[in-house]
N, CA, C and O of each residue as an XYZ file, in Angstrom:
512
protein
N     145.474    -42.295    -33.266
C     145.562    -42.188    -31.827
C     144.992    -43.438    -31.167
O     143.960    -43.960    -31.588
N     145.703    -43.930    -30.087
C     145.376    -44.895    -29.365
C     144.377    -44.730    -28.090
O     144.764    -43.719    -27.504
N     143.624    -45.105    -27.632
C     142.566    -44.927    -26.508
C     143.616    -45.554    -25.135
O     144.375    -46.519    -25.228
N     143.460    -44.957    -24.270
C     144.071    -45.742    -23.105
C     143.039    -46.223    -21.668
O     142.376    -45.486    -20.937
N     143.191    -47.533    -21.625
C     141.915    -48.547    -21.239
C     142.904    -48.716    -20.057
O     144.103    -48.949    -20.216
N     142.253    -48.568    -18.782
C     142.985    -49.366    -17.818
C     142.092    -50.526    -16.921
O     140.971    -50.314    -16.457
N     142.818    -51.727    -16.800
C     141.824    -52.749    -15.866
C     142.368    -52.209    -14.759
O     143.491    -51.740    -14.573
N     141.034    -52.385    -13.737
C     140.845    -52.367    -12.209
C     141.988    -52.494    -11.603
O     141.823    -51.916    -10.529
N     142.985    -52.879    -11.641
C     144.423    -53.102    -10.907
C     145.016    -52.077    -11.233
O     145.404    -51.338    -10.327
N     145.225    -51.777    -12.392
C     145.657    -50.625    -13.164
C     145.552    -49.339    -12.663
O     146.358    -48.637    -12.051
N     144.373    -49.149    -13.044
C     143.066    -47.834    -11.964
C     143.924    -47.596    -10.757
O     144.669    -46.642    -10.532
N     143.649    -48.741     -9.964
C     143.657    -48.916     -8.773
C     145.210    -48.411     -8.345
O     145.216    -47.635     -7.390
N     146.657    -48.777     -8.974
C     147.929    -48.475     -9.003
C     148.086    -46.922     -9.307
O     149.023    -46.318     -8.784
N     147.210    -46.276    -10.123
C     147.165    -44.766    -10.604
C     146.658    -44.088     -9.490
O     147.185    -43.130     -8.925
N     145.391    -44.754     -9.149
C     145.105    -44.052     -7.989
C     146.055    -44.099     -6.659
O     145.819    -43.189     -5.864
N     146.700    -44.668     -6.428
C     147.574    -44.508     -5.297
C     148.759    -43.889     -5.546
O     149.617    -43.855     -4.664
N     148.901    -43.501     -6.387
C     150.404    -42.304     -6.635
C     150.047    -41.371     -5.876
O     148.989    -40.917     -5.438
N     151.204    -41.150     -5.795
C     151.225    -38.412     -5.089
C     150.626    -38.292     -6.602
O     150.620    -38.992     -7.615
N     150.051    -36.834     -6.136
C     149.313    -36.603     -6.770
C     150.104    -36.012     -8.038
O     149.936    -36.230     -9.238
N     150.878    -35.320     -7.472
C     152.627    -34.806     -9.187
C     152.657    -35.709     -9.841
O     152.711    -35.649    -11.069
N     152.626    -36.815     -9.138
C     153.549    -38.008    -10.011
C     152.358    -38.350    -10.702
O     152.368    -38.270    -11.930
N     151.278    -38.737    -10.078
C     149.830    -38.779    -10.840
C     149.619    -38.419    -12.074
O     149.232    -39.212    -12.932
N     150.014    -36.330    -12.431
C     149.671    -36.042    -13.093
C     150.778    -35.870    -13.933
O     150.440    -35.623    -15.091
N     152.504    -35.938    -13.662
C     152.930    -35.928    -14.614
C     153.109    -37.226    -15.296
O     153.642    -37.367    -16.397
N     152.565    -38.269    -14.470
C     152.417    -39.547    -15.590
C     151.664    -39.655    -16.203
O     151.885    -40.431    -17.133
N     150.516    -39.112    -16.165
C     149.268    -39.200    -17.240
C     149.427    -38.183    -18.028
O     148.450    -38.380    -18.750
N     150.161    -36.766    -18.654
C     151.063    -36.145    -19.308
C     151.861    -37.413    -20.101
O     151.415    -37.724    -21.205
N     152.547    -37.849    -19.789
C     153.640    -38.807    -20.444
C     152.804    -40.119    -20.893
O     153.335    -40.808    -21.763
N     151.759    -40.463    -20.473
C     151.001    -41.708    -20.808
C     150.702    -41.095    -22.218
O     151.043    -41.610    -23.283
N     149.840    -39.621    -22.032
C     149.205    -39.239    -23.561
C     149.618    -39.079    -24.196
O     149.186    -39.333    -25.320
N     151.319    -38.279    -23.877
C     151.980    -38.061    -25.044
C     152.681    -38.874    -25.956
O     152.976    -38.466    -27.079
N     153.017    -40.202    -25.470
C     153.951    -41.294    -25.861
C     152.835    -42.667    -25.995
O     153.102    -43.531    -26.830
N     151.864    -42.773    -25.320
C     151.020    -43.894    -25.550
C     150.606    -44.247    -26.118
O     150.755    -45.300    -26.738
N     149.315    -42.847    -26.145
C     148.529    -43.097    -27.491
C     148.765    -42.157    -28.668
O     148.030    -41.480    -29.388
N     150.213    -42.401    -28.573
C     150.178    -41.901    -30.114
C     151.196    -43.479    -30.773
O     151.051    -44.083    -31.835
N     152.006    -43.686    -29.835
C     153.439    -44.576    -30.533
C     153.444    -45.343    -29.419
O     154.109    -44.911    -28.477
N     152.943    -46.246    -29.300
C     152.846    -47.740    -27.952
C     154.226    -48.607    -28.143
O     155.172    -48.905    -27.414
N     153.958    -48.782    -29.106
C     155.019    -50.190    -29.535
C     156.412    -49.138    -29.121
O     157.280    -49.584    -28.370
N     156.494    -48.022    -29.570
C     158.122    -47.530    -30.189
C     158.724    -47.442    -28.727
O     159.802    -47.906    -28.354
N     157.403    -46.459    -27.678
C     158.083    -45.662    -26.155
C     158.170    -46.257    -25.548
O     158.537    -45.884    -24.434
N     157.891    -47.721    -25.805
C     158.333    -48.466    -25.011
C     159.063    -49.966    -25.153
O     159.258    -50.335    -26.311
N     159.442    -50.776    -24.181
C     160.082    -51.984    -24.430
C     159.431    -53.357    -24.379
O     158.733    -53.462    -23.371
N     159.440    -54.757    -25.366
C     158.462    -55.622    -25.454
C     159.224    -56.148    -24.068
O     160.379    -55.942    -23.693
N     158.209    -56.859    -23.484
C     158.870    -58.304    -22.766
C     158.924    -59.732    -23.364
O     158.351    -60.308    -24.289
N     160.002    -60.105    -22.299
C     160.253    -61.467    -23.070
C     159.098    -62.650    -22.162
O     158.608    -62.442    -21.052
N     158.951    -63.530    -22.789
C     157.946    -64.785    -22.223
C     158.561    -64.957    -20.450
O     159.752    -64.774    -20.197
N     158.015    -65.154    -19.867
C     156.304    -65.151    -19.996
C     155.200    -64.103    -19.887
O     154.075    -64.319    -19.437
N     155.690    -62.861    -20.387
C     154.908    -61.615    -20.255
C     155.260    -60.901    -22.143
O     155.312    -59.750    -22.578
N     155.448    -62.400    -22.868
C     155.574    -61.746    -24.349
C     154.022    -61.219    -25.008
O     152.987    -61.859    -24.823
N     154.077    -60.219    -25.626
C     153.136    -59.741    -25.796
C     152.815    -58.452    -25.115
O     152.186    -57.628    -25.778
N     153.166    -58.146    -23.851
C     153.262    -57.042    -23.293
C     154.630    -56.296    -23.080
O     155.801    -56.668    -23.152
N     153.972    -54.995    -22.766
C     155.599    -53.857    -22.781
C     155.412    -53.008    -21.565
O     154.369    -52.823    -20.938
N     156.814    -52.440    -21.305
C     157.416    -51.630    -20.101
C     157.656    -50.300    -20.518
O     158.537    -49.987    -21.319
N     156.707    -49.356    -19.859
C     157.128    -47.914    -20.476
C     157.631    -47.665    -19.075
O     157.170    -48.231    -18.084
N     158.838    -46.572    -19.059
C     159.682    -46.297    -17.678
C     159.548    -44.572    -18.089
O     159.616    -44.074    -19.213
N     159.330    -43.860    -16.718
C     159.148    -42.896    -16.492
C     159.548    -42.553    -15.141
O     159.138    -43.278    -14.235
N     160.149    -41.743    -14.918
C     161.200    -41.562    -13.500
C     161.355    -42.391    -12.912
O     162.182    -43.175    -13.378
N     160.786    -42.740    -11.716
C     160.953    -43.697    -10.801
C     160.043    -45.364    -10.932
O     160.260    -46.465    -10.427
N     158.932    -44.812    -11.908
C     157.855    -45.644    -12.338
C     157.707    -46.839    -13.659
O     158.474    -46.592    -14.590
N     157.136    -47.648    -13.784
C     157.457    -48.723    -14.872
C     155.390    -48.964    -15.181
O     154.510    -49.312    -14.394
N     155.347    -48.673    -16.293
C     153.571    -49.113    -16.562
C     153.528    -50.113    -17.509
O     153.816    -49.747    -18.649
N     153.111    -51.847    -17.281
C     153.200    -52.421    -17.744
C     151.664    -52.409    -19.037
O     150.512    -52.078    -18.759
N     152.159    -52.856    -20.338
C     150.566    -52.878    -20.996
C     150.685    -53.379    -21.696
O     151.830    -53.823    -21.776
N     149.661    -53.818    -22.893
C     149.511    -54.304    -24.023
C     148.456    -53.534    -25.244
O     147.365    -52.965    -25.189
N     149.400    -53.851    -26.301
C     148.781    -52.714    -27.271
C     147.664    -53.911    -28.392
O     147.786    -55.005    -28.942
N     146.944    -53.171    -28.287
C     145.758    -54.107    -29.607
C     145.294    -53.189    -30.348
O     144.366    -52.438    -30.051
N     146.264    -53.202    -31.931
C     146.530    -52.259    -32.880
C     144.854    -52.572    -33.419
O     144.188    -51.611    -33.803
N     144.370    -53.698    -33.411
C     143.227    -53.877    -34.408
C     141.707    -52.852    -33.393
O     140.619    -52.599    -33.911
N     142.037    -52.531    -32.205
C     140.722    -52.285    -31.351
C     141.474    -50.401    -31.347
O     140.777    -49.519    -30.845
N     142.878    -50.040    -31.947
C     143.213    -48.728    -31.179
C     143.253    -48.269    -29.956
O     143.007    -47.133    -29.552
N     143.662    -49.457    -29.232
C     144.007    -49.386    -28.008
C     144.970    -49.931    -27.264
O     145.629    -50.870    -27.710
N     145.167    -49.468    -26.143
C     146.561    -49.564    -25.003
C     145.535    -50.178    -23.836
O     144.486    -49.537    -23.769
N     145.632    -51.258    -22.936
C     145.394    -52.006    -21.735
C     146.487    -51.633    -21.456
O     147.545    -51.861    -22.042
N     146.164    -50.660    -19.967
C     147.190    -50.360    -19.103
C     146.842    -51.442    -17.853
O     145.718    -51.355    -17.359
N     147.768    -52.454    -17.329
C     147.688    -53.620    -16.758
C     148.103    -53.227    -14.820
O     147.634    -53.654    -13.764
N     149.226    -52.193    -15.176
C     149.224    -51.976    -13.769
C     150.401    -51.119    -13.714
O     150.948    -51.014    -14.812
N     151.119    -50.283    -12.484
C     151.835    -49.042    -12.795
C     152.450    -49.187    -11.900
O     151.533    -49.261    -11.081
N     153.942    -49.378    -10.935
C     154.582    -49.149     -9.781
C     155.789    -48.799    -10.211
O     156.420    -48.827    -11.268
N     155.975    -48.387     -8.866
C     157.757    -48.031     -8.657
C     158.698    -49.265     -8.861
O     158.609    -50.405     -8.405
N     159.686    -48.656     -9.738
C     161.038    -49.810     -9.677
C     161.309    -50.216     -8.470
O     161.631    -49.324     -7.686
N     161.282    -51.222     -8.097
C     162.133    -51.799     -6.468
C     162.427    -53.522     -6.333
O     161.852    -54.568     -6.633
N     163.576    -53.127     -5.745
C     164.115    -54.170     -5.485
C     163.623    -55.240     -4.830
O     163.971    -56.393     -5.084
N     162.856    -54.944     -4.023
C     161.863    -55.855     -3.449
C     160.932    -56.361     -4.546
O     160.120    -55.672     -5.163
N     161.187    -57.774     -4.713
C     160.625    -58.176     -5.901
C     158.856    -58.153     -5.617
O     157.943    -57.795     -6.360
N     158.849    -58.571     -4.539
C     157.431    -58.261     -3.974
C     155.785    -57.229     -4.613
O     154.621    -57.328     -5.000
N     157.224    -56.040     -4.221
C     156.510    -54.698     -4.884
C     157.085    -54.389     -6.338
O     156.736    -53.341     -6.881
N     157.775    -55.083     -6.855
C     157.899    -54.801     -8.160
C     156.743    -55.102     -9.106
O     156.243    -56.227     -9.113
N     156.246    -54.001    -10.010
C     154.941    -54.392    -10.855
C     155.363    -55.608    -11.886
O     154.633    -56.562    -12.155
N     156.635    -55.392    -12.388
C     157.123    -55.936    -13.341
C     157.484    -57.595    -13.064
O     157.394    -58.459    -13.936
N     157.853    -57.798    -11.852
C     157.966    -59.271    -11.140
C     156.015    -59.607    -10.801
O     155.187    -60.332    -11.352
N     155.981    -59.011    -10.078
C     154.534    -59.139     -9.994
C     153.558    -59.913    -10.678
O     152.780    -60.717    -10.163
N     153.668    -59.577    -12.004
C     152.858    -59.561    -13.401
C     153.919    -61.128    -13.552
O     153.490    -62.201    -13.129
N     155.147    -61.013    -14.135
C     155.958    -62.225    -14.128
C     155.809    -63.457    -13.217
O     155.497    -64.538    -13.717
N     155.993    -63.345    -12.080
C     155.599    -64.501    -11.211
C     154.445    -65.048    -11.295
O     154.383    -66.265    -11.123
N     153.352    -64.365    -11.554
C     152.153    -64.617    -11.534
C     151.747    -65.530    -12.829
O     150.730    -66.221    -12.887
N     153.052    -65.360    -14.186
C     152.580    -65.594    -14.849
C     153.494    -67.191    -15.096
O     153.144    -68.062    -15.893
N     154.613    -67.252    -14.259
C     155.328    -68.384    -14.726
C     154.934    -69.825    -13.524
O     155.304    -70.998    -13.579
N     153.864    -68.957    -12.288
C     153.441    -69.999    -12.021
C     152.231    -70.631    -12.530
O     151.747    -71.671    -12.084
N     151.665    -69.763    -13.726
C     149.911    -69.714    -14.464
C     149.420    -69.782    -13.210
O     148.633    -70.705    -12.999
N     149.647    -69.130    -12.416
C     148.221    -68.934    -11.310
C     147.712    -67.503    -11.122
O     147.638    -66.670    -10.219
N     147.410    -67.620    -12.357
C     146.452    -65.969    -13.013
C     145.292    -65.671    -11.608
O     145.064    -64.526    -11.219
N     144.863    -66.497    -11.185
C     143.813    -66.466     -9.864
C     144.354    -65.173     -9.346
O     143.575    -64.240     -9.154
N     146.060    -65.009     -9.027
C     146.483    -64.298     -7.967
C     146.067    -62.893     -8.440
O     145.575    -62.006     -7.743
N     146.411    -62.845    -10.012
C     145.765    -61.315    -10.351
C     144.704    -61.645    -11.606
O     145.018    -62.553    -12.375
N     143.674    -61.046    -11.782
C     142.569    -61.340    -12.760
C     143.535    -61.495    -14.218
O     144.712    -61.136    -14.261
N     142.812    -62.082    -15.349
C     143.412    -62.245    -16.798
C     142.889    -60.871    -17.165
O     141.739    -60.676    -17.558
N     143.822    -59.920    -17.010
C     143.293    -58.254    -17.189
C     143.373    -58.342    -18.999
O     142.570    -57.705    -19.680
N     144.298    -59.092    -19.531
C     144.288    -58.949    -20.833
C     142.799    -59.696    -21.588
O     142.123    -59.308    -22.541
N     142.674    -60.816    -20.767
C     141.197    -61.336    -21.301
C     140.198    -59.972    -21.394
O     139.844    -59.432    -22.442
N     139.905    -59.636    -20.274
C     139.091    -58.874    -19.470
C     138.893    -57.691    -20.755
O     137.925    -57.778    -21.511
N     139.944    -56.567    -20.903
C     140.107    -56.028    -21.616
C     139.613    -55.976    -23.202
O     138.985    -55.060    -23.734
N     140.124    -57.353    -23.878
C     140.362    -57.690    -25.232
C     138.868    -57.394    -25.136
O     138.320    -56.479    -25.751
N     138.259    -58.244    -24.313
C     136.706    -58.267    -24.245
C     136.059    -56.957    -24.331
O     135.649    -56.566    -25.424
N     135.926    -56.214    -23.229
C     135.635    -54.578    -23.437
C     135.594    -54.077    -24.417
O     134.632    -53.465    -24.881
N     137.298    -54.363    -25.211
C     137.031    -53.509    -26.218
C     136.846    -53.968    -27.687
O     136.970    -53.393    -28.768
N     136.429    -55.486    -27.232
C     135.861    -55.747    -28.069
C     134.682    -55.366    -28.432
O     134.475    -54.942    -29.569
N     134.070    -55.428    -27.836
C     132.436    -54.960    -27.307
C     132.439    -53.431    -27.848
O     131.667    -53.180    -28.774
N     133.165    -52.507    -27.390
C     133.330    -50.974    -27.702
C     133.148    -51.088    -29.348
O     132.323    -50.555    -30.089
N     134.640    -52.322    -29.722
C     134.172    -52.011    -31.346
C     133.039    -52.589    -31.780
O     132.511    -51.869    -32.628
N     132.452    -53.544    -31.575
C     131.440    -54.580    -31.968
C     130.122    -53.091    -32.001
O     129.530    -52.792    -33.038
N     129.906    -52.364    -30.671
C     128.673    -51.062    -31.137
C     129.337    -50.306    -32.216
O     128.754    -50.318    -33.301
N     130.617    -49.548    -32.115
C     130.855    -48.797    -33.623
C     130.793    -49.429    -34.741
O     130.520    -48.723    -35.712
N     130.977    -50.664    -34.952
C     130.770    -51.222    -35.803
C     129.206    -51.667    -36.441
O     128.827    -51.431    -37.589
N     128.617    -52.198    -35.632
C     127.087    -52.128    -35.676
C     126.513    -50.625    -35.588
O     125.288    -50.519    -35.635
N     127.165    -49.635    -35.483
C     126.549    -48.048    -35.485
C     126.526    -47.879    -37.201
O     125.642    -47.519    -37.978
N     127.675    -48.238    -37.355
C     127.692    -47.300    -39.155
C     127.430    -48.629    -39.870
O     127.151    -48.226    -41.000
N     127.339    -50.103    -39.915
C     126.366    -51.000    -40.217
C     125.036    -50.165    -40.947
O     124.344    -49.527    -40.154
N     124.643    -50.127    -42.360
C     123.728    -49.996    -42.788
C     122.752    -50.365    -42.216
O     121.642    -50.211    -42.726
């Protein structure tokens, strides 16, 4: 089973759903996430290689899986739309083909780190 980690943007995108949609996406996050990351969903291509698109009704949750920590970085969650603006999926893209990461934090740095740290105590726990 996979742990599901969300950075602050992330959070922040969950928290602003209706509250249905709220809860039947976090239903569908557990059931498909953390069990099978890679499969339920689709990789992207550069400049967002390395991360994937899980689609759920109206919604797209962009993330990245780090098989070695057992975990899912959920990066951020919106509605499909045409307005590239509000698209999560352009969003994350633009941001990334101008490298002006400034506009949204390096959530994947951020993350790797956390859970690095998470494993670094279990690991130092059962450490003789």
């Amino acid at each position: 089973m996979y742990t599901l980690k969300f950075t602050e943007d992330g959070l922040n995108d969950v928290k602003a759903l209706p509250k249905g949609d709220k809860n039947a996406l976090k239903a569908e996050l557990l059931k498909n996430l953390s069990t099978n990351p890679k499969q339920c969903g689709e990789p992207l291509l550069p400049p967002l290689g390395g991360w994937y698109s899980f689609h759920y009704l109206e919604y797209r949750v962009i993330y990245r899986v780090y098989d070695d920590l057992l975990a899912v970085g959920i990066a951020g969650v919106g509605k499909h739309d045409k307005n590239a603006e509000n698209d999560i999926y352009r969003r994350l893209e633009d941001a990334a083909k101008s490298d002006d990461w400034s506009a949204i934090p390096d959530r994947a740095a951020a993350l790797k780190a956390a859970c690095a740290r998470l494993a670094e105590t279990v690991t130092n726990f059962n450490t003789p």
